[in-house]
C-alpha positions in Angstrom: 85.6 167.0 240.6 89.2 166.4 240.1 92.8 167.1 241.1 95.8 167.7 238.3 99.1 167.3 239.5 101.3 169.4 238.0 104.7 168.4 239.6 106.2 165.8 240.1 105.5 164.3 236.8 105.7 160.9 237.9 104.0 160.3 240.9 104.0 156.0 240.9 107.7 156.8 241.8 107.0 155.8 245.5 110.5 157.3 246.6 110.1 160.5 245.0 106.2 160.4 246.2 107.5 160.0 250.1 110.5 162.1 249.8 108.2 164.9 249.5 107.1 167.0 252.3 104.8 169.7 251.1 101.6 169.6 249.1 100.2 172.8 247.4 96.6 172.6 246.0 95.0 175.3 244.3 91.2 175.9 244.0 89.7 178.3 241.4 86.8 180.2 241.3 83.9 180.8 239.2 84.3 180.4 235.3 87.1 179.0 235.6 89.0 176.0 236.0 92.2 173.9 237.1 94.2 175.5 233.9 92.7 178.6 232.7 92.3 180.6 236.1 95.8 180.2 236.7 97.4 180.7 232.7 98.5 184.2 231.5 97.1 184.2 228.2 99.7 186.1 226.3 102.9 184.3 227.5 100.8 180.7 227.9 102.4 180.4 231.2 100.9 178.5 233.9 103.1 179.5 237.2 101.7 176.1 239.1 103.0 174.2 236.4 106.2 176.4 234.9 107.5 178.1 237.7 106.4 177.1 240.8 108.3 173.4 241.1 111.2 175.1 240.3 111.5 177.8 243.1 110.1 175.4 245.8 111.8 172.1 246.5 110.1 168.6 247.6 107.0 170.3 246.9 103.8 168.4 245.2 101.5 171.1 243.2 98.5 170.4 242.4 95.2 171.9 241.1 91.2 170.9 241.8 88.5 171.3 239.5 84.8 171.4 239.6 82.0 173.0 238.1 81.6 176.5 239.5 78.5 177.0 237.8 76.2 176.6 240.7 78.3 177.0 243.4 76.2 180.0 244.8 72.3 179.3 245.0 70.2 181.2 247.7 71.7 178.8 250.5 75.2 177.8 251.6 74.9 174.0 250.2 76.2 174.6 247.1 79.9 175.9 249.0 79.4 172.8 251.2 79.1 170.4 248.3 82.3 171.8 246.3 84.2 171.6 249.8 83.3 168.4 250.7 84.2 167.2 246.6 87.5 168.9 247.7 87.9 167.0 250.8 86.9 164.0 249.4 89.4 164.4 245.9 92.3 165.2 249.2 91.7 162.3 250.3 92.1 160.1 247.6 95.3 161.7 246.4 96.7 161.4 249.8 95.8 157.8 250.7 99.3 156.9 251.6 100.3 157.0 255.4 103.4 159.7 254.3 101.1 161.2 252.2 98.5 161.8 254.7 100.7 163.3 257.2 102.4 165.6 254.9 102.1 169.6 255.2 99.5 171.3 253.2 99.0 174.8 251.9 95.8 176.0 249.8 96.0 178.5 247.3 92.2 180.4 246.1 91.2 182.3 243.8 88.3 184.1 244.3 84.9 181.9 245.1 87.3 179.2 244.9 88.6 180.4 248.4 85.3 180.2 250.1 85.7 176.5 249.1 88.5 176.1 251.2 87.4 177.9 254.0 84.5 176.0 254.2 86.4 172.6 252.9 88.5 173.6 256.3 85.7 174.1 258.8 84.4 170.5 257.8 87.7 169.4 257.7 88.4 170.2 261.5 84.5 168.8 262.7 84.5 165.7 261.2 86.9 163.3 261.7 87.4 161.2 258.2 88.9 164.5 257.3 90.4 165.1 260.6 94.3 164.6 259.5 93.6 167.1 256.2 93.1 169.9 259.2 95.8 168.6 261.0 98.1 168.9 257.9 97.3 172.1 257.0 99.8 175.0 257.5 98.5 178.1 255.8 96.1 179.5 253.0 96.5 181.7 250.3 93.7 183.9 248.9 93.5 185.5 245.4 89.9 188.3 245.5 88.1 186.0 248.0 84.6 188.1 249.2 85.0 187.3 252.2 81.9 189.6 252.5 80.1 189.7 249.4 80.2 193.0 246.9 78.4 195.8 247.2 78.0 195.7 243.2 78.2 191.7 242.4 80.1 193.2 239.7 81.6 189.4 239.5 78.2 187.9 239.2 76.6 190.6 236.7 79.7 189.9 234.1 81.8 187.0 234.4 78.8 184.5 235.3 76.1 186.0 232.8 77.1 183.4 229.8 77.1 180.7 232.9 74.0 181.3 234.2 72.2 181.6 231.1 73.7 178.3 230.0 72.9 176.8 233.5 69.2 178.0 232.9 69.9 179.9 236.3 68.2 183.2 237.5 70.2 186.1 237.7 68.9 186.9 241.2 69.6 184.9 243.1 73.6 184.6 242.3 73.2 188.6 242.7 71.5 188.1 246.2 74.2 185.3 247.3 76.9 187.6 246.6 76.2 190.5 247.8 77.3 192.4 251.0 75.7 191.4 254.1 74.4 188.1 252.4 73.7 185.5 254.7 75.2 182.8 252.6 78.1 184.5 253.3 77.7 185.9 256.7 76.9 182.5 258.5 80.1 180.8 256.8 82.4 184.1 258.1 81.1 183.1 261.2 81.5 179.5 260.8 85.8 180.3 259.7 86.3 182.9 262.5 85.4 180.3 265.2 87.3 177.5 263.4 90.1 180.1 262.8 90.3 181.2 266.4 90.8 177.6 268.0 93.9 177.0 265.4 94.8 180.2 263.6 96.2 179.2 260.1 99.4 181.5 258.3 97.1 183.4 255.8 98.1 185.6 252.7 95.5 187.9 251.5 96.0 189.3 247.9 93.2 192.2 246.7 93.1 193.7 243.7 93.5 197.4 242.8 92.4 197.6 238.8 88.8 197.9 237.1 88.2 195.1 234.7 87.3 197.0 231.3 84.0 198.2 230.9 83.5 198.4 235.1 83.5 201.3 237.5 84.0 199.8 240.5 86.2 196.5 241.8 85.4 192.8 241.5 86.1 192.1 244.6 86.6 195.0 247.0 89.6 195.4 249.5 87.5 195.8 252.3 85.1 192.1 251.3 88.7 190.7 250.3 90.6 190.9 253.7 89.4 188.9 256.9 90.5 191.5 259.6 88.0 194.2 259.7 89.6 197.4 258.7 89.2 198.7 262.4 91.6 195.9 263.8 95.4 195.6 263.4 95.9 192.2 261.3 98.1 189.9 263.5 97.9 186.8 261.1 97.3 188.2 257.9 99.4 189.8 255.4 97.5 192.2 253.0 98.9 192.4 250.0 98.0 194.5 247.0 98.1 193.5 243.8 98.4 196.0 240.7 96.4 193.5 238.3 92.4 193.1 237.9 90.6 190.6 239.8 90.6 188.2 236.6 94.6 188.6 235.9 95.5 189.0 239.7 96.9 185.5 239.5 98.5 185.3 236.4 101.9 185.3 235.9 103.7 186.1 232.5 107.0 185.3 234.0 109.2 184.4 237.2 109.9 187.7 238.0 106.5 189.0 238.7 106.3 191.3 241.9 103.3 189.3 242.6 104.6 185.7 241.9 107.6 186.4 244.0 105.8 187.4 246.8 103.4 184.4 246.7 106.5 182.3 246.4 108.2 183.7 249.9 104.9 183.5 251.6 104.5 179.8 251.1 108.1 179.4 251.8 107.6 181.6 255.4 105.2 179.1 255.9 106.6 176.0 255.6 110.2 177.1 257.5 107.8 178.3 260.9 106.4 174.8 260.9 110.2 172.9 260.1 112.2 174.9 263.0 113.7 171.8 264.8 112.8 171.4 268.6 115.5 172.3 271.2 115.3 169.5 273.5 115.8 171.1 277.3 114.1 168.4 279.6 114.3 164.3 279.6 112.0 163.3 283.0 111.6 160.0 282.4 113.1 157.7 284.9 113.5 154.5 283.4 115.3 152.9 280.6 114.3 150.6 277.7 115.9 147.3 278.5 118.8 146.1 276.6 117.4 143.2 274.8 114.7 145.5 273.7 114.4 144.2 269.8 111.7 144.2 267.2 108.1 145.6 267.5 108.9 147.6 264.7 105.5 148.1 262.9 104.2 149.6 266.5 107.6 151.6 266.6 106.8 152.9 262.6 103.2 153.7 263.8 104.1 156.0 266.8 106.9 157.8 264.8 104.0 158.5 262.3 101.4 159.7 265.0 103.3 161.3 267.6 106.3 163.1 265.3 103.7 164.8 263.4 102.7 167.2 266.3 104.9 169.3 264.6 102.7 170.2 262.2 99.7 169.1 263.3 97.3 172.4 264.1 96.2 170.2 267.4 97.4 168.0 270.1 98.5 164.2 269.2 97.6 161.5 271.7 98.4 157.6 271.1 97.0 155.0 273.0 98.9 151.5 272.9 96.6 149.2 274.8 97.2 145.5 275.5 97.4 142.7 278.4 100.0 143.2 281.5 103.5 142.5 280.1 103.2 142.6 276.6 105.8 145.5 276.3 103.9 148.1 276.5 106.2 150.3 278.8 109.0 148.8 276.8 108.0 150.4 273.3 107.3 153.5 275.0 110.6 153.9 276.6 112.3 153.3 273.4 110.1 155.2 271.6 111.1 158.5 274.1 115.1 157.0 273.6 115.1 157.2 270.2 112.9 160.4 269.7 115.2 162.3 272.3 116.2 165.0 270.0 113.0 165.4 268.3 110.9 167.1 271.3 111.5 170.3 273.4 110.7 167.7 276.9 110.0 164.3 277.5 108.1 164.1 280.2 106.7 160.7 281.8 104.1 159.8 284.8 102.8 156.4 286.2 99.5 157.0 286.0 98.1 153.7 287.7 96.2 155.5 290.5 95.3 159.2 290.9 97.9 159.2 293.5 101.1 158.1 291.8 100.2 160.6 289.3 99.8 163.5 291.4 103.5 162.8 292.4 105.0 162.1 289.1 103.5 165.7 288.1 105.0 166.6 291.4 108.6 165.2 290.6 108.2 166.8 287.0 107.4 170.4 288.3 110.7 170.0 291.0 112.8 168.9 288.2 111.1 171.7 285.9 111.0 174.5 288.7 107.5 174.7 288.6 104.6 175.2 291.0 103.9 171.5 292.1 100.6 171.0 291.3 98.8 169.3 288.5 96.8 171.9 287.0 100.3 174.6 287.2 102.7 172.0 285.0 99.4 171.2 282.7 99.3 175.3 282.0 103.1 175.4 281.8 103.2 172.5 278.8 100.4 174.1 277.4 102.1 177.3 277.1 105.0 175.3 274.8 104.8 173.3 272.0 107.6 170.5 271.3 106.9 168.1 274.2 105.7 164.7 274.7 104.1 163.3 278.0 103.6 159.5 278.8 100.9 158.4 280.8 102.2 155.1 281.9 99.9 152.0 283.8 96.5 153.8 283.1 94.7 150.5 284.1 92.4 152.0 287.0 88.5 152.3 285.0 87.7 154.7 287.8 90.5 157.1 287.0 89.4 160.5 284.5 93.2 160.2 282.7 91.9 163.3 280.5 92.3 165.4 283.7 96.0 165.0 283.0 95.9 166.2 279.6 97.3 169.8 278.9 95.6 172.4 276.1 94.3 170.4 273.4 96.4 172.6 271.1 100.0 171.4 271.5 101.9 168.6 272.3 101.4 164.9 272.3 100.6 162.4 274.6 101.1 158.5 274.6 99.1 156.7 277.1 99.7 153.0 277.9 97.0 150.9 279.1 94.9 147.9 279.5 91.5 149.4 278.9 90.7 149.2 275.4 87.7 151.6 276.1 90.8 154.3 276.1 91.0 154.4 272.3 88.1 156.8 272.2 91.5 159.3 273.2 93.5 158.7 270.3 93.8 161.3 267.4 93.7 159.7 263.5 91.4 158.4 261.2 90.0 155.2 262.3 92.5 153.0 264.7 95.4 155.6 263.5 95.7 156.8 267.1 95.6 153.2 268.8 97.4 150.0 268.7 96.6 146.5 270.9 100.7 145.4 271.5 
C-alpha cells in the first residue's frame, strides 16, 4: 500500500511543499491500480498526472495503491483493512504540521470509494486520524455501489481472472456485492451517521453505457447515488456520465465534458471552504500589553490550531495551561489582536467562577443584542461559523467549563488555565491542542 505523487514533481522543496494548500488523493477500485484505473488507453493520458496540475493551482495530486484482490470477503474487514492502509499511507505523506492541516479532497473509483467512505468513518472515531477528518472538504465518486448490484456484473467479469489467481471462490465476492448485502448495508449505515454529524461536498458520477458483452450496468444509478431516489439530494450532485463503468474516468483530453466537470466541482469545493471571514464583533475588553514580545513557538502553535477552524469539519479548542502569571492571558490577547480579521467575532469571558462567566456571556449578548443568557448566546455562536471564544482564568476544579462550549461543529475556543487535567478538551493529535506556557 502506497501513495504516488503525481504533482509537484519535487516534493523535498519544502517551500513549494508548504506553499500548497490542497491535497487531492485518488483511490481506485478493483483490478486496477494507481496508473491504470485512471489512463485512457488510446491517448496514454493520465488526467491526475497530465491535466489535472495544470487546471488547479497549489494543488498536490496524488494516487494510493493496494491490492484490490480481496478487498471483498464475506465480512466488512477486508474494506476496513484497505481504509485503514489508506489512513495510515495519509499520514505518512502528511507528517509535516502544514501538511497535516492542509485541505483534502478524495477522488473513487468504484470499490475504491467504499475505501474512503469507510477510511472516513475511522478517520472521524479515532483520533490518530482525527486531523485527516478534520482536513477533509469533499469526496468524489466514480460507480461507487453504494448498495451492491443486483447482477454483480462487476464481480462476474472484471474480477474472474483475480479471483481465480487469488484461489478465491466466486461466491462469496458475488454475495458481498450484491444488493441488500450486509457487508454493504452495515457500512451505509456506518457513512450516513458519520455523514450526518459533518456533511462532506460530494460529487456522484454514474455511468450510463453497457461494457461489451453485458446487458445490464456495472454499477447501477440507483446503488451508485447516496440519496435514495425518493429524496431530493441537498448535498449531492448526480452527475451522468456517457462512458462505461470501466472508461467513466478516463480522459483522452482536457476538454472532456466529464473532466471539466470534475475539475469545477473540486474547485466549488475548495472556494466554499476559502471565503474569508467578515469580522462584525471584537468583545474582548482588554489589551495585550505593550512590552508584549516573544513566545513565538506558542504564538505559531495557536495560529496552526485555532486558524484552521476554517476548514476543519468540527470545532477547534486550545488549552494553554501553566502557573499564575506566566503570560497566559498575555498570549491570548495578542493572539485575538493579531487574528482580528481572521474571525467573524472574538468573543472573550473570565471564566474563574461560574459567576463571572454568567456575566461575561451576559455583557456579550448586550453588546450582541442577544437574549442574556448562557444557553441563548451558546445557540446563537452555534448558529455561525467564523468566531473564536476565550475562556479566560478557568482555575476553579469544581467548575464544568464544557457547559460553556457552543455546538461541537463550529468555531473555536481557547481556554486558559491552571488545571492541566483540562487538556483532555483540546482538539489534535497528541499534545496538538495543548501547550504548558
Amino acid at each position: 500500500m502506497e501513495i504516488v505523487t503525481f504533482s509537484p514533481e519535487d516534493e523535498s522543496d519544502r517551500d513549494l511543499n508548504a506553499s500548497l494548500s490542497l491535497d487531492i488523493i485518488a483511490i481506485h477500485g478493483l483490478n486496477g491500480n494507481q496508473l491504470k484505473t485512471w489512463t485512457e488507453p488510446k491517448s496514454k493520458k493520465l488526467w491526475l498526472r497530465d491535466f489535472l496540475p495544470k487546471d488547479l493551482q497549489a494543488a498536490r495530486v496524488m494516487a494510493f495503491g493496494y491490492n484490490a484482490t480481496a478487498a471483498f470477503d464475506n465480512s466488512v474487514a477486508g474494506i476496513r483493512d484497505h481504509a485503514r492502509g489508506l489512513l495510515g499511507a495519509l499520514l505518512e505523506k502528511r507528517d509535516k504540521s502544514f501538511e497535516a492541516k492542509r485541505s483534502l479532497i478524495f477522488i473513487g473509483h468504484s470499490l475504491g470509494g467504499l475505501v474512503i467512505k469507510q477510511a472516513l468513518v475511522i478517520a472521524e472515531q479515532e483520533i490518530l486520524y482525527k486531523q485527516i477528518y478534520n482536513s477533509t472538504l469533499g469526496v468524489i465518486f466514480f460507480g461507487t455501489p453504494h448498495q451492491g448490484s443486483s447482477t454483480a456484473n462487476y464481480a462476474t467479469t472484471i474480477t474472474r481472472n483475480l479471483l481465480i489467481l487469488a484461489n478465491k471462490p466466486n461466491a462469496e465476492l458475488l454475495e458481498s456485492l450484491r444488493t441488500g448485502s450486509p457487508v454493504l448495508k452495515q457500512l451505509d449505515d456506518d457513512w450516513k451517521t458519520h455523514h450526518e454529524r459533518r456533511p462532506y461536498e460530494i460529487a456522484s458520477f454514474y455511468e450510463t453505457r453497457t461494457m461489451k458483452g453485458l446487458r445490464g450496468l456495472i454499477v447501477e444509478k440507483t446503488s451508485a447515488l447516496l440519496t435514495p431516489p425518493s429524496e431530493v439530494p441537498t448535498y449531492e450532485e448526480q452527475i451522468p456520465v456517457g462512458a462505461t463503468h470501466t472508461d467513466m474516468c478516463r480522459f483522452a483530453t482536457p476538454k472532456d465534458k466529464t473532466y471539466k466537470a470534475v475539475v469545477q466541482k473540486i474547485k466549488r469545493i475548495r472556494q466554499g471552504c476559502e471565503v474569508k471571514a467578515t469580522h462584525e464583533f471584537y468583545v474582548v475588553p482588554h489589551s495585550a500589553s505593550l512590552h508584549f514580545t516573544g513566545r513565538n513557538d506558542i504564538r505559531e502553535q495557536l495560529n496552526d490550531s485555532l486558524l484552521s477552524y476554517r476548514t476543519s469539519k468540527s470545532q477547534q479548542i486550545f488549552v494553554l495551561y501553566g502557573l499564575g502569571g506566566s503570560g497566559k492571558t498575555q498570549v491570548s490577547l495578542k493572539f485575538a489582536e493579531d487574528n482580528r480579521e481572521d474571525f467573524w467575532g472574538i468573543f472573550w469571558i473570565d471564566a474563574s467562577s461560574e459567576e463571572t462567566a454568567k456575566e461575561g456571556f451576559a455583557n456579550l449578548a448586550r453588546a450582541c443584542k442577544q437574549k442574556e443568557s448562557v444557553e441563548s448566546v451558546k445557540a446563537w455562536l452555534s448558529r455561525k461559523k467564523h468566531w473564536l471564544l476565550i475562556l479566560d482564568n478557568v482555575d476553579n476544579r469544581d467548575l464544568d467549563v464544557s457547559k460553556f462550549f457552543p455546538s461541537q461543529e463550529r468555531g473555536a475556543i481557547l481556554i486558559t488555565t491552571r488545571d492541566r487535567d483540562l487538556q483532555r478538551y483540546g482538539t489534535g493529535s497528541g499534545n496538538a491542542g495543548s501547550h504548558c506556557v
